[in-house]
Structure formats: C-alpha cells, structure tokens
N, C-alpha and C positions, 0 to 999 in steps of 0.2 A: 123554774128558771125561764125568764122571758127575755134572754139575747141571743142578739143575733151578730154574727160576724161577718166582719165587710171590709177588706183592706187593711188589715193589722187595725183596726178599731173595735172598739165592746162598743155598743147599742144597748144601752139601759133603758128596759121602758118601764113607766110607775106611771100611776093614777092623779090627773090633778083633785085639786078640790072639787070637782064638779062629774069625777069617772070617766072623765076623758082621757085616752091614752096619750103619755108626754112622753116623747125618746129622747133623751138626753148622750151624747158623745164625749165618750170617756176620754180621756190622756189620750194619745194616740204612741205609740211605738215612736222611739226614734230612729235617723237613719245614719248609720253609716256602718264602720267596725270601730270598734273600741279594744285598745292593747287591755291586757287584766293578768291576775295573777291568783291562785289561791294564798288565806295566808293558813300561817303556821297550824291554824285546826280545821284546816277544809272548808273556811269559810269565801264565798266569793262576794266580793267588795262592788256594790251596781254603781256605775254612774250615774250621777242626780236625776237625769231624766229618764232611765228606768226605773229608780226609784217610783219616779211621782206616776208614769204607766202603773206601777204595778200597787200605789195606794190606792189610786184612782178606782181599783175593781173593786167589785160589788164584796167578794171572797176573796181574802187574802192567802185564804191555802193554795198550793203551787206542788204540782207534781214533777218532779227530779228523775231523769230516767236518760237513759240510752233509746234508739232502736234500729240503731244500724250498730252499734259495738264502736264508734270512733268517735261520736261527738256528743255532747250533753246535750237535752232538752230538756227546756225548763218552761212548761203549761202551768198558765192560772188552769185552777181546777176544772171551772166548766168547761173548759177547752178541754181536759184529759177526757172530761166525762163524756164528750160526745165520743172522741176516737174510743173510749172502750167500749162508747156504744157499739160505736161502726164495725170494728175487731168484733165483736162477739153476734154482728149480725150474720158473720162470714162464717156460720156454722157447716163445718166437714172442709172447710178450707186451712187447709195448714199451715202456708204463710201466717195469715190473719192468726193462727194460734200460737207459732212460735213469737211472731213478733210479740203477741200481749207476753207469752212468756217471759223474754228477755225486758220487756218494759218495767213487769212485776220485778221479776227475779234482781234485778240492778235498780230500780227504781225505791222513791218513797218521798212521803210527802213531807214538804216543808214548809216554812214560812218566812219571809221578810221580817229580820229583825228590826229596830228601831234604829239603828245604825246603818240600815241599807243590806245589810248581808245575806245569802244565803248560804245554811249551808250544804256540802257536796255530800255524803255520806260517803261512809269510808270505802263500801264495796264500790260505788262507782268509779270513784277517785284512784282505785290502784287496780279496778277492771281498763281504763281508759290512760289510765298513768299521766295523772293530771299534777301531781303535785311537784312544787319546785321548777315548772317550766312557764315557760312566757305561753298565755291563752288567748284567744280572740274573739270577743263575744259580739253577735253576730245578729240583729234582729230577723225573725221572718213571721210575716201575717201577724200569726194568734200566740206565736212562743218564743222564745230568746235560744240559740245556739248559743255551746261553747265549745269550743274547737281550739285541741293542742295546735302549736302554731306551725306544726309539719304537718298536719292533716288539713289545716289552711291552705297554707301552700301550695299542697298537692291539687285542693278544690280550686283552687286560685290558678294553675298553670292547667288544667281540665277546661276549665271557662274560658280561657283566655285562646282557648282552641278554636280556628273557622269565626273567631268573635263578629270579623264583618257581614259573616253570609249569615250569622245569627241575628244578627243586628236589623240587616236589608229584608230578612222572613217578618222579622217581629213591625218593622214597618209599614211592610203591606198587610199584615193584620191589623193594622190599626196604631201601632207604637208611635206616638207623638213624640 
C-alpha cells in the first residue's frame, strides 16, 4: 500500500510508463454536515459526493465501527489498517486494547453498494440506537462520522463553548 494521508485526501502513487513515481489525488472529502437517515434495512443512503470520495479509492472495502460507543465511523480500509496498526503497536496499553476491542466487537466490514449505500450492521445500529431517527453525517480527515442528531447537538453546543478564545488561539497558530 503506497498512500499517504494529507488533509482528508488519498495520495495514489503508481508507476508511469518510464518507473517514475506519479501521485495522483483522489476525490477529496466533502465539506459540511449532511441531514441522513437509515432506511428500513440499516442501509445508509451517501450523498453524491461521498459517493464519488469513496469510488475514487484505490479499495472499496470500508470498515464500520464505533469507538467511543456514540457515533459511527466509517474508514476506507487502509485507513482502518493503519489505526489497528497503531492500536496494536500500544502493546500492555489497555486503552489502545479495549478501544480495538469495542471497534471489533461492534464493527465489520462493508462495502459501497451501486446505489450509494452502506450498510450499518444490526449490532451497531441498536448498540448506538440509530434507526428511525434523524442522523448527521459529518466528514473528518480520512473517515465519515455518523452522529444520532442528539449526540450532534450535544457535540455542537461543547464547540460552541469559549468559540472566540478558541478561534483567537487557532489564529495565532497560524489559522487563516
């Protein structure tokens, strides 16, 4: 596997005709929140331009998981395969063990139907009590949030806390 991650972007590198390395940039992530819903078989329905994100990758297998117990993630594969790298570099660290725990145990892998879908499996879907309620999918970096729309909320009025003195920090770092 030869990518690398930069900013919610995949870096494809292949060989031209001549053995020179070519990077090519994938779809990139969209930005904002998108209102969603499962439907009637736990399938979640992407809007177009997650869609074409998630044709765009190299692997269209997608790992489905929890790992904090409130919001979905949904990793293209090679994104999962590095964190179980990093989880299992953290040998005798227990964090690092329970969390792959809980990623396993509610987690599994899926894939991008032809219709844009994925779907949620059932243990996560009634671990996180997804079905029948309005969701919020949420892009970050390398993977897609889904977020019941009270645990939005709740993340949404947390952020919204000291926003200026967070604001005026991230500016003298640099924030343009």
């Amino acid at each position: 596997m030869a990518n690398e991650w930069s900013q919610g972007q995949e870096m494809e590198r292949h060989g031209d005709a001549d053995g020179n390395v070519v990077a090519q940039m994938a779809v990139e992530l969209p930005d904002g929140t998108f209102p969603t819903r499962l439907d009637d078989r736990g399938r979640l329905k992407l809007p177009v331009a997650f869609q074409r994100y998630f044709e765009s990758l190299r692997e269209r297998k997608l790992f489905v998981t929890t790992l904090d117990g409130l919001t979905v993630r949904i990793y293209p594969i090679d994104i999962w395969r590095h964190n179980r790298l990093q989880l299992a570099k953290a040998v005798g660290d227990n964090d690092a063990a329970d969390v792959l725990f809980i990623a396993n145990d509610l987690g599994a892998n899926a894939e991008m139907d032809n219709q844009g879908r994925i779907l949620i499996h059932e243990e996560l879907r009634k671990a996180l009590n997804l079905e029948n309620q309005p969701l919020k999918l949420v892009p970050w970096q390398w993977r897609i949030d889904l977020y019941p729309e009270q645990v939005y909320e709740q993340r949404k009025l947390g952020a919204l806390q000291n926003l200026a003195e967070k604001l005026r920090r991230l500016e003298n770092m640099g924030l343009r």
